[in-house]
C-alpha positions, 0 to 999 in steps of 0.5 A, a space after each residue: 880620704 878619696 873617693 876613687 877616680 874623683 876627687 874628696 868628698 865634699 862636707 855634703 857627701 862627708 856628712 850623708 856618707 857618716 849618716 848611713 855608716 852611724 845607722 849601720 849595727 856593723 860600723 856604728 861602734 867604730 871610731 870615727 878614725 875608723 869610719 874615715 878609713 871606710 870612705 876609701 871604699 866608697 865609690 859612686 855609681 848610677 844605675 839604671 832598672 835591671 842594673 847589677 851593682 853586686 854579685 853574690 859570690 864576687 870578691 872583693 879586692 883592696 884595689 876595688 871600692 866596695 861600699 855604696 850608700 843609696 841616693 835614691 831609687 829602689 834595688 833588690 837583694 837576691 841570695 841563691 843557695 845550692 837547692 834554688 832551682 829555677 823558680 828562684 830566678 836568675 839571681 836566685 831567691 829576693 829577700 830584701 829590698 831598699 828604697 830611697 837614700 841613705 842606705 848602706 849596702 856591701 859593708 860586710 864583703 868589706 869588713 869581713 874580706 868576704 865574698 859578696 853574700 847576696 846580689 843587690 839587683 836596681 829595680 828602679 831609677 
């Protein structure tokens, strides 16, 4: 497998990439066959405070990676439903957030071909 506009994953990114799929209830059952079909998902992005990495709604497509596993920092999960008005925020009401590596984030969009379920906003680097 490929990391999109980069070369294969090194044994160092294989092995932290397998660490936070076994973690995940979702692809935990999987083969490893099938968790290898994963990786084409995968791409690696840095951001910086108040960067969107996912919107809620936006679909995913087979030509756009759509998984990510945090290396570091802390991001936001925000879900907006129709009857948020504008006490919930620009990207409605937070209901999770992530701090630290080795979190897996977007599988469901991915697995499911769904559209995105929440925004996942960083609120640190």
């Amino acid at each position: 497998a490929r990391w999109p506009g980069s070369a294969a994953p090194d044994a160092e990114a294989r092995q932290f990439i397998d660490t936070a799929l076994s973690g995940s209830k979702i692809v935990a059952d999987m083969s490893s066959g099938e968790i290898d079909m994963l990786e084409k998902f995968f791409r690696k992005v840095e951001l910086r405070t108040g960067d969107v990495l996912m919107n809620q709604g936006d679909d995913v497509r087979d030509d756009e990676p759509g998984l990510y596993v945090t290396q570091g920092g802390e991001l936001d999960v925000f879900v907006k439903v129709d009857t948020d008005k504008d006490e919930a925020g620009q990207y409605g009401k937070k209901v999770a957030s992530y701090s630290g590596g080795g979190k897996l984030l977007g599988e469901l969009a991915v697995l499911f071909r769904a559209p995105r379920a929440a925004s996942v906003v960083a609120t640190g680097d």
